[in-house]
N, C-alpha and C positions, 0 to 999 in steps of 0.2 A: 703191812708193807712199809710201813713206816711214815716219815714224811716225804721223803725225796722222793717215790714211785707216786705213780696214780693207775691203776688197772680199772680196767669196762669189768670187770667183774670178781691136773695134778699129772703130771703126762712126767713117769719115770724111766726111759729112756736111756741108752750108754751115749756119753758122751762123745762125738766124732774126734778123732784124731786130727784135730786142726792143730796149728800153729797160735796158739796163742803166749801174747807178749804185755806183762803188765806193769806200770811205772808209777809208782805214788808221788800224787801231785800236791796233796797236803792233810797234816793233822784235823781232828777234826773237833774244835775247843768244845768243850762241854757246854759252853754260852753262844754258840754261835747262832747267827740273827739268822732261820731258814728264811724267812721271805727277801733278803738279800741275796741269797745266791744267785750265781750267773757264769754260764758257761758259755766261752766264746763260740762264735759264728762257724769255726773251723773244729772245735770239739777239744783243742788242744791247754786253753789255758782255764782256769778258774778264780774267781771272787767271791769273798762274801766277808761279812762284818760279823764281828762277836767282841763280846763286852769284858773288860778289863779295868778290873776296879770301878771308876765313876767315867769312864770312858768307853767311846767306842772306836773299834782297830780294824783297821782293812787287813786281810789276807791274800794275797794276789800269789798266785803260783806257789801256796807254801811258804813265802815269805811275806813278815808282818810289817805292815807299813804305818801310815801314821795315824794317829788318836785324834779323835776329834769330842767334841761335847756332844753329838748326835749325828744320827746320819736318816738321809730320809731314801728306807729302800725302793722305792717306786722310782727313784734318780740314778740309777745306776746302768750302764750300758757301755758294751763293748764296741767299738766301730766295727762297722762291715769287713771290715781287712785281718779282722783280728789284734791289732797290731796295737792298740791304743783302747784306754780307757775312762771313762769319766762317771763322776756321782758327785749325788750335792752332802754337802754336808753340812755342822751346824756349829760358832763357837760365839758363848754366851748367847743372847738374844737375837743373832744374825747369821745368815746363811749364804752360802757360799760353792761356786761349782769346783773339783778338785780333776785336772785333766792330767794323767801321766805322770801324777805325786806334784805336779804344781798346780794353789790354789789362784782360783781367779779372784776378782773383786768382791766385796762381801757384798749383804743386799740383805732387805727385812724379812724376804721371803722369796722361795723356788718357786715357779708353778709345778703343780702334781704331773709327775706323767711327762713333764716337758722336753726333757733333755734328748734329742734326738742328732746321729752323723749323718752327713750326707752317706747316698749308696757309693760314694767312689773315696769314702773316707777319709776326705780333704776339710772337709768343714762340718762345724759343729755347732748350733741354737738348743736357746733354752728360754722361759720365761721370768721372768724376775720380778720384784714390785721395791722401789723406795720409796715409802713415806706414801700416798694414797694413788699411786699412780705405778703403771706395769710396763716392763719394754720387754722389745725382745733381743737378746743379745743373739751374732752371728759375727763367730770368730770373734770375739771379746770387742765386739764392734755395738755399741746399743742403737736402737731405734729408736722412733718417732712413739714418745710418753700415750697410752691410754688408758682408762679407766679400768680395764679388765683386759686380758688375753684369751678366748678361747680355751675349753679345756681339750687336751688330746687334737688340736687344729691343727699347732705349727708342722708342716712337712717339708721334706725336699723334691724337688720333682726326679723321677726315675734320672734323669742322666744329669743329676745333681749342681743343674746350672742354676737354678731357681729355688725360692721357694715360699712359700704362702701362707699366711695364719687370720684367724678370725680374731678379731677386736674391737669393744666397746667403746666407743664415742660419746659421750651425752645419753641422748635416750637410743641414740640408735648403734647399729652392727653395721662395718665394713670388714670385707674383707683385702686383707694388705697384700700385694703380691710382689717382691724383691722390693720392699720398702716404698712402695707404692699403693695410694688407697684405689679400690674401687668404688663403686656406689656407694651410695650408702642406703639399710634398708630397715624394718623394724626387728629384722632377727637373719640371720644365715647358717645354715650349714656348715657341716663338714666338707672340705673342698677335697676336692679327689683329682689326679691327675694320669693322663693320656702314659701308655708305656713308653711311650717315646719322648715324654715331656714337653712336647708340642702345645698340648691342652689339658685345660684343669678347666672343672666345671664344681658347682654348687647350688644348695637349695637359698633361696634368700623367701621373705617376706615382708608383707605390704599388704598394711590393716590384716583383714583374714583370710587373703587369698596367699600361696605360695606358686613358686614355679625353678624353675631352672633358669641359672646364666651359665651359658654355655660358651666357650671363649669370650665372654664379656658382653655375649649380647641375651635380653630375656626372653623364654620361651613362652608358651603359653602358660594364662595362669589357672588354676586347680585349687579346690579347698583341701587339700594335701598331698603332700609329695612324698617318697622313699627311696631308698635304693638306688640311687644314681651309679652307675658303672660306665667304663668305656671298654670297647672290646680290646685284645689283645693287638689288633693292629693299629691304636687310635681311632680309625674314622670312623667305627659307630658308636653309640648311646643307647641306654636303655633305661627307663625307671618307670615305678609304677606311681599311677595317679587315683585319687579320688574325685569325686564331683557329683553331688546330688545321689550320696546314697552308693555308689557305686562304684567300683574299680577296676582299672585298666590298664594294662603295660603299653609305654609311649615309646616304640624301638625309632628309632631314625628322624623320629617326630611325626611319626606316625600312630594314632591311637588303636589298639587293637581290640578284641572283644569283650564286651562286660562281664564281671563275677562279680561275687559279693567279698574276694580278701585275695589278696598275692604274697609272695615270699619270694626274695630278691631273685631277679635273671641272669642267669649267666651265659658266657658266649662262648662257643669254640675255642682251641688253640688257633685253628688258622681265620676265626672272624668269621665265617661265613654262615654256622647253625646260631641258635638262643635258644634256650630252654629256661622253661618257670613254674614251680607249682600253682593252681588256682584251686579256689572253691567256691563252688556254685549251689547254695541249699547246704545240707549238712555233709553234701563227698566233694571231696579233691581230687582233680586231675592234675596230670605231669603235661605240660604245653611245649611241644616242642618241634621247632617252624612252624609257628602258627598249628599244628594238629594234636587234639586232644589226645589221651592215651589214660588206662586205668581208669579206676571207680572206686576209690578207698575210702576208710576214715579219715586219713591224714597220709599225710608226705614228710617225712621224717629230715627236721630244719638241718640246713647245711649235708644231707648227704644224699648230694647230685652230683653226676661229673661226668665229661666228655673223656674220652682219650684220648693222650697225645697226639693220634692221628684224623682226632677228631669224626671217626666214623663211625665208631661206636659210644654206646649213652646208657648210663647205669643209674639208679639210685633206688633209695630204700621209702618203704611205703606203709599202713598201719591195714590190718585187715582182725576187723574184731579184737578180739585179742592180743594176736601173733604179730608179728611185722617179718617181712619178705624184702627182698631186693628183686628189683627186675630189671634184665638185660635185654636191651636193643626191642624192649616190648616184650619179652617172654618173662612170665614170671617164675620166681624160684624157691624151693623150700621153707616151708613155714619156720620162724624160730619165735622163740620169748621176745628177744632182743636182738637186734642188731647194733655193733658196734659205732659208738659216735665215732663220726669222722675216722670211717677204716676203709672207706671203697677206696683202693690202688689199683692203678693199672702201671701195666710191666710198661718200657720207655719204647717198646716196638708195640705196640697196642693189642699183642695176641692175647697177652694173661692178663687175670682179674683175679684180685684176693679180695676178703671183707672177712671181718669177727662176728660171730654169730652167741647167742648163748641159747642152752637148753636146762631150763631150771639152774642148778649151780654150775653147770658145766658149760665153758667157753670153750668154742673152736673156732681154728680159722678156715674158711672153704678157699681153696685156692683151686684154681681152674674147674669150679665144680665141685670138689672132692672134698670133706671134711680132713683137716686132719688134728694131731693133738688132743688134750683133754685136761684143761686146765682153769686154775683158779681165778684166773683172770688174764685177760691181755692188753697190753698198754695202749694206752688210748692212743690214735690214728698216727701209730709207732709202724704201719704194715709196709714194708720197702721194700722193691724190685733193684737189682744190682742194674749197672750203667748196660750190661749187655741183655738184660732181660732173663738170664739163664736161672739167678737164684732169687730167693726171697730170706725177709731175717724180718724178726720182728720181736720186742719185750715179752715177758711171760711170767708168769709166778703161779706156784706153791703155794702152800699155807702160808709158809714163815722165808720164803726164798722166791727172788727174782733170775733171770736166765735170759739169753738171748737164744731163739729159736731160728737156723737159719736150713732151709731145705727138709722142712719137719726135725731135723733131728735137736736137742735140746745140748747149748752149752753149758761152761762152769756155770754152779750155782753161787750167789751172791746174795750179801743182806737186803742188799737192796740198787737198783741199776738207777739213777739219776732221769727225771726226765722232768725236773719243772730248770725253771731260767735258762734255758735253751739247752737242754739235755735233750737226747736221742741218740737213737743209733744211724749211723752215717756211712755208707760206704767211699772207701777212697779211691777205690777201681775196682773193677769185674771182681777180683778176687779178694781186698781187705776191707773190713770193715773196722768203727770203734767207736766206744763208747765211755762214758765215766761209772762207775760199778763204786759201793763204798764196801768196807769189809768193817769185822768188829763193829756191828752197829750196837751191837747188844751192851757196848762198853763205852759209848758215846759221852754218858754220863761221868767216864774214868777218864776222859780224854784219851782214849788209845783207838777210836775207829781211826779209819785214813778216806780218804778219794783215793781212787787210782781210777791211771786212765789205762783200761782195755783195748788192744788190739790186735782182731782175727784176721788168721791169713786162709781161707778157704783151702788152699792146694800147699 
């Protein structure tokens, strides 16, 4: 499949009579830097670096922009709006962030991972170090100098009025909130914040207990912590704790029942259920309002999930061998494998898809029903249209990728785009799009291309 696809794992099919519409969005260098690429929020524009002569060149829509001495791809990111772009890059010994084709201030070094926009597009942080000391720069604004920044810390809160990073002091960790320190503690967490932006919580510690500060004040403390979440309407919390041997999810500040191991909880869309996997002895149960459910090997990480209407509750589960999904409690056909991160529910909570495989053959069961027979399907690529009527999801061949939408199979392609924010995306009930490469096989001759795909259902 190449480099651009990734598949969970041959359906020859006539193609439907759709409307499709395709538009080359750029060559494809023979050098270009794949863990650079980056396709924006909207599906509409592309980046990525490839090397020219002793230099490296930005490509942005096709057209080639400026050279630098290095570029560090882990710095690279589209704002939420699509509209704007930035990466750090590198000339001679120092580094420098590059927003919109103008550079900012140089510096002796980026933090990894750092450069992130607010969600409303307006502002933009990053980390930096001169000489033995880190700030954090927002809007080309620096902070208050410390020893270290946090890796993967700095965030903006959801309605992008705020925002928070972890930083070293001396011997100890505070955390900074709009250029303000908190405590200070012998280590902190990841700080996570409220969908509303009201509240942000973190794990801190002190000597060798941990605990949560929750709006600023600390919670009980525990000889480990995990997990911290808030629900989707802010006012509740949840994480699991250790203590003497043991573990227990703390929802509301309430301590629940003991197991020997947890895997993070999640809440409803409208806040009112939680669900978590536990294990107790060598089987896991699925906990959900407080009542146990199943008796497995295992509970298959990250695939749980409520629907939209939060009345029904799916996830996938280990049984000997095989692994299964079970819905609302009912369990369902044995397979090999079930697809990482595929359980979809349709946006009216009636359907439910998930990827299964049997020995080399993947399928997708959508309301029940297998359908296809294929090489692979794109990892948790499985999407219900805005009206709930259809489904479209990645798929490949041998040597060819396709977009599958209502079982039937589109053009085939070298290969359909799905790392640096690649996917398929619908833009209403009826169009969908995606980025597809052709000539991959000539990559090496410089004559593949990007083009950006667009299906019209009707």
């Amino acid at each position: 499949m190449g480099l651009f696809g990734r598949l969970l794992g041959k359906e020859e099919r006539d193609s439907p009579k759709k409307k499709v519409r395709e538009r080359r969005i750029s060559k494809i260098p023979p050098s270009i830097d794949v863990a650079s690429l980056r396709i924006s929020p909207d599906g509409k524009r592309l980046a990525f670096f490839f090397v020219e002569g002793s230099k490296m060149c930005l490509m942005l829509d096709g057209i080639k922009g400026k050279k630098h001495d290095g570029i560090a791809t882990d710095n690279i990111v589209f704002s939420p709006n699509s509209k704007h772009l930035a990466y750090g890059a590198g000339a001679g010994n120092q580094q420098y962030v590059v927003v919109d084709g103008k550079e900012d201030k140089k510096y002796d070094e980026l933090g990894a991972n750092s450069l992130v926009y607010s969600p409303d597009s307006q502002h933009l942080a990053y980390a930096a170090s001169l000489g033995q000391k880190w700030v954090v720069v927002v809007d080309r604004t620096e902070g208050h100098p410390y020893d270290l920044i946090g890796t993967n810390s700095l965030i903006f809160s959801p309605d992008s009025r705020s925002y928070v990073y972890a930083a070293k002091k001396g011997e100890k960790w505070v955390i900074v909130s709009d250029g303000k320190e908190e405590k200070a503690y012998d280590g902190v967490g990841m700080p996570t914040f409220s969908s509303d932006g009201q509240r942000f919580a973190y794990i801190a510690q002190l000597n060798t207990y941990q605990f949560v500060v929750l709006d600023g004040k600390e919670e009980k403390q525990y000889e480990k912590i995990a997990g911290v979440g808030f629900s989707p309407d802010s006012n509740r919390v949840a994480y699991c704790a250790h203590l003497a041997g043991k573990a227990f999810m703390v929802i509301d500040g309430k301590e629940g029942k003991q197991y020997d191991e947890f895997a993070e909880a999640i809440f409803s869309p409208d806040s009112s259920r939680v669900a978590y996997p536990a294990r107790l002895g060598s089987k896991w149960f699925m906990v959900t309002d407080g009542i146990e459910e199943g008796e497995f090997e295992g509970i298959l990480s990250g695939l749980y999930r409520f629907s939209p209407d939060s009345k029904h509750f799916a996830y996938g589960a280990v049984s000997g061998k095989k692994q299964l999904l079970v819905i609302d409690g009912r369990e369902n056909p044995l397979y090999d494998q079930i697809g990482a991160h595929s359980i979809s529910y349709s946006p009216d909570s009636q359907r439910l898809a998930y990827a299964a495989s049997l020995g080399q053959k993947w399928v997708v069961v959508v309301d029940g029903k297998e359908e296809g027979n294929y090489m692979g399907i794109g990892e948790g690529c499985l999407l219900f249209s805005p009206d709930s009527q259809h489904i479209a999801y990645m798929a490949g061949s041998e040597n060819k990728m396709f977009v599958v939408i209502d079982g039937i199979q589109g053009k085939q392609y070298d290969t359909i785009v799905s790392t640096g924010g690649g996917d398929v995306s619908f833009d209403s009930s009826e169009v969908l799009h995606y980025v597809a490469i052709v000539g991959a096989e000539f990559i090496h001759a410089g004559k593949s291309e990007f083009i950006y795909v667009e299906e019209r259902l009707k």
